[in-house]
PLY file of the C-alpha trace (Angstrom):
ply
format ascii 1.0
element vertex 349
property float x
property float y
property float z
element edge 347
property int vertex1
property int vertex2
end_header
0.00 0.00 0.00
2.80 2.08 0.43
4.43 1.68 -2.62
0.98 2.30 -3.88
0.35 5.50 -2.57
4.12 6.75 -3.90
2.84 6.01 -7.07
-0.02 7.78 -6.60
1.89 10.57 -5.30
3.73 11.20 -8.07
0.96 11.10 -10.45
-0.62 14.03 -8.31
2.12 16.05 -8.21
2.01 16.21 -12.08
-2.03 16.73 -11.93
-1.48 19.77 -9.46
-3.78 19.12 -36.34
-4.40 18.04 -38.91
-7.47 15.71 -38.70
-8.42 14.50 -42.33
-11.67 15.69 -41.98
-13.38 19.72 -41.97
-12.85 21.47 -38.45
-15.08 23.19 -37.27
-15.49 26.62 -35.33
-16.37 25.02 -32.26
-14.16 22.09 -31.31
-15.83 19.09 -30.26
-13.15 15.99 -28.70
-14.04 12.78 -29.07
-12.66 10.45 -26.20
-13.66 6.83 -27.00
-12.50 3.29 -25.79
-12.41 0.19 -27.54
-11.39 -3.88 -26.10
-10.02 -5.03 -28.95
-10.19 -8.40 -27.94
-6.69 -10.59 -27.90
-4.26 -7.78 -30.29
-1.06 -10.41 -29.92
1.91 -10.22 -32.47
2.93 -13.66 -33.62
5.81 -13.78 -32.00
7.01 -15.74 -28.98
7.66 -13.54 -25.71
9.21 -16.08 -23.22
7.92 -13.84 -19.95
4.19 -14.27 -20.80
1.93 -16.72 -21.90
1.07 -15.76 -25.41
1.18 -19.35 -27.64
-2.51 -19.24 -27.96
-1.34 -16.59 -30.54
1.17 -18.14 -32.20
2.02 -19.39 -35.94
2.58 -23.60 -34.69
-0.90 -22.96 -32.47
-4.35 -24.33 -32.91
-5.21 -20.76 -34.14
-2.45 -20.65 -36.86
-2.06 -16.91 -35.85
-0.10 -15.98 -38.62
1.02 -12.46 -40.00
-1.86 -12.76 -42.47
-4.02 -12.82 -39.83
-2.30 -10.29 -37.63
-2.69 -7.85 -40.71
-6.52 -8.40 -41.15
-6.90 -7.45 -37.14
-4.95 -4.50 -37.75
-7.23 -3.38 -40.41
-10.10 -3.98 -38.59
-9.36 -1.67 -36.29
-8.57 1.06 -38.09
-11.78 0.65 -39.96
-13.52 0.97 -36.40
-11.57 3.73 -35.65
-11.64 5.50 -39.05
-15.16 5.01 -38.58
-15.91 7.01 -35.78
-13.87 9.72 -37.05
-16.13 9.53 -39.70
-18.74 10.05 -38.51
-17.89 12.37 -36.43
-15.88 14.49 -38.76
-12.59 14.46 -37.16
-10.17 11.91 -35.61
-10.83 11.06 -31.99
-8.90 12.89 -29.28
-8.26 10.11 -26.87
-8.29 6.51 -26.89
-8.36 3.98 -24.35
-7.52 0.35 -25.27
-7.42 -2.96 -23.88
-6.20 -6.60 -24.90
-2.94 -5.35 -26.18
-0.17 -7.41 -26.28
2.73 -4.93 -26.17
3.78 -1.03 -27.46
4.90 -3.07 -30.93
1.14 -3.52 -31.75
0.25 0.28 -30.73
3.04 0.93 -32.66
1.06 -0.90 -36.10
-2.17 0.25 -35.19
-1.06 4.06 -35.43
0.78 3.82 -38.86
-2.61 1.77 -40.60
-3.57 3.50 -44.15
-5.64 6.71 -43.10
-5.19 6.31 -39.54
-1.64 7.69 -39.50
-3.14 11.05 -40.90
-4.21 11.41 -36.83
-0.68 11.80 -35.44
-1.16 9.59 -32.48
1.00 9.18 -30.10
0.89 6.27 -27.65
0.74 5.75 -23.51
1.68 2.98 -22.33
2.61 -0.06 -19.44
3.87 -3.06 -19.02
1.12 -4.78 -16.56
1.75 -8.58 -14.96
-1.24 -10.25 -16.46
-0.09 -13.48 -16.99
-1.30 -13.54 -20.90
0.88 -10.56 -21.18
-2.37 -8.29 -22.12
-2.11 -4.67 -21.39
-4.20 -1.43 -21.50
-3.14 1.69 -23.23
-4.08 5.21 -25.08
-3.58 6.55 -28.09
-3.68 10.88 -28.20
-3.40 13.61 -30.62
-0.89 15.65 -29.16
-2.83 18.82 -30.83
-5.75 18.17 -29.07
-4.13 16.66 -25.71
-1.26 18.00 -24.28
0.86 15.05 -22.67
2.71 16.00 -19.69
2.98 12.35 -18.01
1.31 9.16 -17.06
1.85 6.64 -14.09
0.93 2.91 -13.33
-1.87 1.98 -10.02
-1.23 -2.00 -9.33
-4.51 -3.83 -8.63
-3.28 -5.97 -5.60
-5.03 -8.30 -3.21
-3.77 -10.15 0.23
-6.25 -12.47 0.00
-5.00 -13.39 -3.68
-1.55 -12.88 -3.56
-1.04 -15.02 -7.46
-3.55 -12.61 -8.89
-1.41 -11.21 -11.38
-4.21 -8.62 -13.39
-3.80 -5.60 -15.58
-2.61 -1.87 -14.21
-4.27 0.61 -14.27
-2.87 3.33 -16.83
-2.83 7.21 -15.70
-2.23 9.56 -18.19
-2.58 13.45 -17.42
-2.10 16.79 -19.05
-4.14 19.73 -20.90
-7.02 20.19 -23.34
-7.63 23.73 -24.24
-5.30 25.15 -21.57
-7.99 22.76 -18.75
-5.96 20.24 -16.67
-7.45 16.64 -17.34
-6.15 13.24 -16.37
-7.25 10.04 -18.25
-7.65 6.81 -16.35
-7.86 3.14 -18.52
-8.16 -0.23 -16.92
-9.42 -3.95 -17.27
-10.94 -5.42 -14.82
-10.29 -8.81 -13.25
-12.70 -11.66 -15.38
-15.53 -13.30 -14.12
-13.76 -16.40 -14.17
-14.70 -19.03 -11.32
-18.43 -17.00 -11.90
-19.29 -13.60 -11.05
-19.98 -13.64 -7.37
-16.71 -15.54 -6.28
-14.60 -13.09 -8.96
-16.78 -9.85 -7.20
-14.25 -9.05 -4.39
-11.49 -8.67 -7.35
-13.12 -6.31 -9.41
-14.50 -4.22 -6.11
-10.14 -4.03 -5.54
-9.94 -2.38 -8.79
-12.74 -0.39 -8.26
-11.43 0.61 -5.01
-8.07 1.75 -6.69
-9.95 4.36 -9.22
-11.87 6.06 -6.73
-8.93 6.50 -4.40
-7.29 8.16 -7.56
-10.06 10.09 -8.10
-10.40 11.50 -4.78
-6.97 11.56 -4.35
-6.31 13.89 -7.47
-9.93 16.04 -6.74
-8.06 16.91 -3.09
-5.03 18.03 -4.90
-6.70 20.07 -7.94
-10.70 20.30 -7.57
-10.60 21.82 -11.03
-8.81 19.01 -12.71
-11.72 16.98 -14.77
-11.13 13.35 -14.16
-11.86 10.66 -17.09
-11.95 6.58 -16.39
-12.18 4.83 -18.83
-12.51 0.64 -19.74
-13.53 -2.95 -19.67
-14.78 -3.26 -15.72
-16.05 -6.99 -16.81
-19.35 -5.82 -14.66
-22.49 -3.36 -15.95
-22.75 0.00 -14.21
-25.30 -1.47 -11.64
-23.58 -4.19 -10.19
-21.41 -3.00 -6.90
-18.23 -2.45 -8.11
-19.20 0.27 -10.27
-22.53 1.80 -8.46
-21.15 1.36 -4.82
-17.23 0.76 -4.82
-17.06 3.78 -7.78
-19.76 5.26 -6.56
-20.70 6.41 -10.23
-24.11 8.14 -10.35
-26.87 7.39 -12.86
-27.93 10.55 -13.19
-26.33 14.04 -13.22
-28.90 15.75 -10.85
-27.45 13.56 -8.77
-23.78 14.29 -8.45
-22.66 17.01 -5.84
-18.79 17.96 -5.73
-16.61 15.21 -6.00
-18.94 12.48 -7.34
-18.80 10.28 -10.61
-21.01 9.84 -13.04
-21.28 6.75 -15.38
-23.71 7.49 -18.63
-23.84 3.97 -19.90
-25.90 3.25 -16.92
-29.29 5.21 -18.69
-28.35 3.02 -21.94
-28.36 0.21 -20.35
-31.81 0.63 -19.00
-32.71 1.59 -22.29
-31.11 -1.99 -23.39
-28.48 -1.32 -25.27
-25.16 -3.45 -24.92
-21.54 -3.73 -25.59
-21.59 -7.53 -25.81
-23.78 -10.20 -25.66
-24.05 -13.55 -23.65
-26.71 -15.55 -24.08
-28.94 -13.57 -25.61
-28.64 -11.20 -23.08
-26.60 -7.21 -23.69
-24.36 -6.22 -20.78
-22.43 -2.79 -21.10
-18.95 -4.09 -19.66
-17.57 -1.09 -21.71
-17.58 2.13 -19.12
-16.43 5.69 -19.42
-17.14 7.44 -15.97
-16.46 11.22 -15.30
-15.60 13.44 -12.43
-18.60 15.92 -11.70
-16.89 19.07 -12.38
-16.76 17.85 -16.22
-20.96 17.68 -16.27
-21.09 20.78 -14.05
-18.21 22.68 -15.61
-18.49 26.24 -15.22
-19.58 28.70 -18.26
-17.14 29.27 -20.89
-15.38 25.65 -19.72
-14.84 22.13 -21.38
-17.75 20.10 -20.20
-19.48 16.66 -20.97
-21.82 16.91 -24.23
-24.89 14.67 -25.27
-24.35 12.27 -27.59
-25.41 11.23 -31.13
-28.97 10.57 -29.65
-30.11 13.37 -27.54
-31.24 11.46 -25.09
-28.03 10.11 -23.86
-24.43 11.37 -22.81
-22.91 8.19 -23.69
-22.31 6.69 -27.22
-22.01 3.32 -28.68
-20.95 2.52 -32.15
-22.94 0.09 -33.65
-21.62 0.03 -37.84
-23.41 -2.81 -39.45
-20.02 -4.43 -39.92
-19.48 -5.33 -36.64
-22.55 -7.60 -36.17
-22.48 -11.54 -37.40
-24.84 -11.45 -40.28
-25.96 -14.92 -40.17
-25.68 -18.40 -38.40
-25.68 -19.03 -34.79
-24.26 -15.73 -33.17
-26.26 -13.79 -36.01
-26.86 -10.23 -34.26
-23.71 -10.44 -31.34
-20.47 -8.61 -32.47
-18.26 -10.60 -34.90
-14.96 -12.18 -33.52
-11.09 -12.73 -34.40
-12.06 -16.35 -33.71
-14.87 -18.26 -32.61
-12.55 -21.29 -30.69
-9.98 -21.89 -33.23
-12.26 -20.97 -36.09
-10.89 -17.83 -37.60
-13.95 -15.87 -38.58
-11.52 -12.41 -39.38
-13.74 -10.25 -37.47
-12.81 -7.13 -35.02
-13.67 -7.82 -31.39
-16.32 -8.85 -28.84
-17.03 -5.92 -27.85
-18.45 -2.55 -29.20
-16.29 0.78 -28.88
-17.74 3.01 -26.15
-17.47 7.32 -26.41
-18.14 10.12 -25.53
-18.32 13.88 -26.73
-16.14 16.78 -24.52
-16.42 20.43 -25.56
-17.98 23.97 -24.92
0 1
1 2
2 3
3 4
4 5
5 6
6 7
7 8
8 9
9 10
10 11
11 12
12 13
13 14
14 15
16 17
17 18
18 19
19 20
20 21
21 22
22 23
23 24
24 25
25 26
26 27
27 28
28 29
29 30
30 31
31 32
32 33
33 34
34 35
35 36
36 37
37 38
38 39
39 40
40 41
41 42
42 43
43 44
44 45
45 46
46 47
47 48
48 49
49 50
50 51
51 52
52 53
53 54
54 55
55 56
56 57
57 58
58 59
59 60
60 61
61 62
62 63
63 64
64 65
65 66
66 67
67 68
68 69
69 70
70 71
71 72
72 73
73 74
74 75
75 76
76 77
77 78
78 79
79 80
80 81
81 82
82 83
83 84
84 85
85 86
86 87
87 88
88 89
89 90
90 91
91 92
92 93
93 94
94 95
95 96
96 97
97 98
98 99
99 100
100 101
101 102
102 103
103 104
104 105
105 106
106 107
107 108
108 109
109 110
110 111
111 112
112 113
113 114
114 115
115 116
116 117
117 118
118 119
119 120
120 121
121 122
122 123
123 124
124 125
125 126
126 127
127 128
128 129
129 130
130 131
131 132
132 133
133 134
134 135
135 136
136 137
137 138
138 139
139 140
140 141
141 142
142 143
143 144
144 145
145 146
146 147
147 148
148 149
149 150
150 151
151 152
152 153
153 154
154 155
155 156
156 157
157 158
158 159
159 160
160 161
161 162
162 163
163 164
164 165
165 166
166 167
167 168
168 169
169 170
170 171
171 172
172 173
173 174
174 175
175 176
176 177
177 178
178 179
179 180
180 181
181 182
182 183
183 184
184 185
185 186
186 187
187 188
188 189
189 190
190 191
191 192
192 193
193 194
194 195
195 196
196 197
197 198
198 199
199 200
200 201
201 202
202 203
203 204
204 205
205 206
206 207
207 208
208 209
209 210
210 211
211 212
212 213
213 214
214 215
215 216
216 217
217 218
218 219
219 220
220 221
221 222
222 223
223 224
224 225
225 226
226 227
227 228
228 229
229 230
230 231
231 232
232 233
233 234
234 235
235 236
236 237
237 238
238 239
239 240
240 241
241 242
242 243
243 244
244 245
245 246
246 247
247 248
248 249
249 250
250 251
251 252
252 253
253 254
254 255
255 256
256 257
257 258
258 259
259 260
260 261
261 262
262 263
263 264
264 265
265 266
266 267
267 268
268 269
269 270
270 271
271 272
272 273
273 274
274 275
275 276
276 277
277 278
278 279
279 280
280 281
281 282
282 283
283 284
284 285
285 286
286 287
287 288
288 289
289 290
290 291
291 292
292 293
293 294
294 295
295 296
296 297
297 298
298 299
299 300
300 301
301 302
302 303
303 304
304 305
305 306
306 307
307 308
308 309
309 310
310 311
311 312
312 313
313 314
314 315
315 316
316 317
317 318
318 319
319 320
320 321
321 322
322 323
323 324
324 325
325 326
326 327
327 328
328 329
329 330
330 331
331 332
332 333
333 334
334 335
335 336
336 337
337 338
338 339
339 340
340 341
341 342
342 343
343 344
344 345
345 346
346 347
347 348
């Protein structure tokens, strides 16, 4: 805990242009996050368990195939920007193997035209699968990140992802970006509940810990919490709100929790949507003061929160006809983007 709370420290301290596409007169920055689902090279890294993803594998992950998962993404990405006329700002990922495949994801066709620039850790998951962001250094100004462990004494094996801090400036406004993964509901969800309330646990105490040092900086989590925004982790441990009369200083607010009502989903089990996929802001960014950056609605009015639902992303036919098309279903490639849908959300003035 003490090493923890150095860590923490530190990340405190630092707290206290071209797009492609028409700009317009009033910027609008799109912050979005996206699971990727399983982005491994196909190469063999001895300190992690990555042959799943291998050429000699069941999978036959070969470069071919490493190529076509590449281009999916940027065709997800490229999409959004699309459609929202202009590269996003920020981007959170998760289920990346390493920096290399940041690296090949930022140089793909039209995506390079964005400038990204890439944040990111080394965590001790045992499959070697990291979280990460991707920024436009015109839009965000970088000026560090830092690394929260997720550790429990009751589990002292667990080896699960970091969480990533990243913090700096948009317009001149001090902002710092938060981007985890969540422990799995592995073993089912009630025995795997105390490890995602740990993670859970390690946000907010950022949060609150950054909010003492610099009310005004506008805080931004952002990932795969493997739990919807009603289950405990998220609506007691986070303490994110469901609604925005709700929030006084210092509180959290989830959007995806109204779209979920609404039944929409990130990813589907059994016939059934869950919204895994969060983004959760600090108060001050719904509440910002006149003339300030603040939280926008979304494509549909009703909503803060945004989920990108292109056609292409959706099994057309057979079994899973309607759920989001896979890399692989088992060892069958079906050359499809993820699991889950991309998740975003709309910051401007």
């Amino acid at each position: 805990m003490k090493k923890l709370n150095q860590i923490l420290t530190i990340a405190i301290v630092a707290v206290l242009a071209f797009s492609g596409f028409e700009a317009s007169a009033q910027k609008r920055h799109t912050v979005m996050f996206y699971n990727v689902e399983n982005l491994f090279d196909t190469l063999n890294d001895p300190d992690i368990n990555d042959e799943e993803f291998l050429p000699t594998a069941a999978k036959a992950w070969n470069s071919a195939k490493y190529t076509r998962k590449l281009q999916n993404i940027e065709q997800v990405l490229m999409g959004i920007a699309a459609a929202n006329r202009d590269f996003p700002a920020v981007i959170g990922l998760s289920e990346i193997e390493n920096r290399n495949v940041l690296e090949d994801i930022i140089v793909q066709g039209k995506l390079i035209n964005g400038n990204y620039r890439i944040c990111h850790h080394d965590s001790p998951d045992r499959r070697g699968v990291d979280v990460a962001f991707l920024y436009r250094p015109d839009r965000f100004e970088f000026e560090g990140q830092s690394a929260l462990p997720v550790r429990m004494e009751e589990f002292p094996a667990m080896r699960t992802r970091d969480v990533v801090l990243m913090w700096g400036k948009i317009e001149g406004e001090q902002f710092c970006f938060m981007v985890a993964h969540w422990p799995s509901r592995s073993g089912g969800q009630a025995a795997s509940d105390p490890k995602r309330r740990a993670a859970a646990k390690v946000m907010r105490d950022a949060a609150d810990s950054i909010h003492r040092a610099n009310p005004a900086c506008k805080v931004v989590m952002m990932g795969d919490f493997n739990d919807d925004p009603f289950d405990p982790s998220i609506a007691e441990v986070l303490n994110a709100k469901q609604k925005t009369k709700e929030l006084k200083e210092g509180d959290l607010f989830n959007p995806f929790w109204s779209m979920l009502k609404a039944g929409y989903g990130t990813l589907a089990y059994q016939d059934a949507w869950n919204i895994f996929d969060n983004i959760v802001v600090s108060e001050n960014l719904v509440n910002a003061r006149a003339g300030e950056l603040r939280l926008q609605k979304g494509t549909q009015p009703k909503f803060y929160g945004n989920i990108y639902r292109a056609s292409f992303l959706f099994q057309q036919s057979g079994q899973y006809k309607g759920y989001p098309l896979r890399t692989f279903v088992g060892n069958d490639f079906q050359g499809g983007y993820s699991d889950h849908l991309p998740v975003y959300i709309f910051i401007g003035k």
